[in-house]
N, C-alpha and C positions, 0 to 999 in steps of 0.2 A: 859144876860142869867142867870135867878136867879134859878128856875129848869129846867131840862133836862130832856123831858120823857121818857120813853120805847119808842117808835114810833120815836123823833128824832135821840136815841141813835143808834137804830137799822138804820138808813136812814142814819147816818153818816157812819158808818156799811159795810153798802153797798156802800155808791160812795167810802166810801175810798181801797176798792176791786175791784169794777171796774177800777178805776186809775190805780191798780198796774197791771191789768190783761192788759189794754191798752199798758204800757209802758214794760210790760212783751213779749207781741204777738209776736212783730218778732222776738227775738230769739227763743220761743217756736216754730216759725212756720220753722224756719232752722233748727233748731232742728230735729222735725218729716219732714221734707223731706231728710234731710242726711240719715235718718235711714231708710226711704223709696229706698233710691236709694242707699245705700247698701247694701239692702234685697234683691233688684233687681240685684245686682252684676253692678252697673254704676257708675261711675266716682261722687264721694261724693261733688263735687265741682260747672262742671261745666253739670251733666249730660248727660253724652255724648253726649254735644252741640259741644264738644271741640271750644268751644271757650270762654274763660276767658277774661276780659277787664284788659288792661294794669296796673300796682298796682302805674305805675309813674304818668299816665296821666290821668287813672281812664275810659279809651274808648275813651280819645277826641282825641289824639293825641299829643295835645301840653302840653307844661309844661312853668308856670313861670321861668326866669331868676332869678336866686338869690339861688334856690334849697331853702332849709329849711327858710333861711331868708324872702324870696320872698313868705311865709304863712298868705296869711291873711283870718282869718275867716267870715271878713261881706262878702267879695268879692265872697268867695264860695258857700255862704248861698245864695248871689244875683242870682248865676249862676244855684243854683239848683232849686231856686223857678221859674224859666224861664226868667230873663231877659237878654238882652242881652250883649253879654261878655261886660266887661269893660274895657276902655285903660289904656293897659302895654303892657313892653315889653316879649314876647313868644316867644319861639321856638319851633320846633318839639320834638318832644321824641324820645330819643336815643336808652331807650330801646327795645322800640316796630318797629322802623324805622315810627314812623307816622301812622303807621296801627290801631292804638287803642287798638289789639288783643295780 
């Protein structure tokens, strides 16, 4: 890269704005619905769905044995991309009683 023109400078410019606006969105987009739905006078959270997903088990119901030790991050990334759960040991969630909610 021995000159840099106007045209690539401004093109770098731009993707590197769109990148941040990508990684930006979804808190921008919680953002203006909180503020929607307490303009509305609704529940800032779960929108008067009332129903919230458990913060232990995250909706499944179950939770690792081991509590914090029992964290591993490929496993959850595995489970969010859709595969299917992996073998360990689980129990139900104490908080929620297994409901998810």
């Amino acid at each position: 890269m021995d000159n840099i023109t106007a045209s690539e400078l401004a093109g770098f410019g731009v993707g590197t704005l769109l990148l941040c606006a990508t990684i930006a969105a979804p808190k921008i987009d919680a953002f203006i619905s909180a503020s929607q739905r307490s303009s509305l006078g609704m529940c800032k959270r779960c929108g008067n769905m009332k129903i919230i997903a458990c913060i232990e088990c995250k909706g499944i119901g179950l939770v690792k044995k081991g509590g914090l030790i029992g964290f591993n991050l490929v496993d959850d990334l595995y489970k969010t991309l859709g595969g299917d759960e992996l073998k360990g040991k689980q129990t139900y969630c104490t908080k929620c009683r297994a409901r998810g909610i």
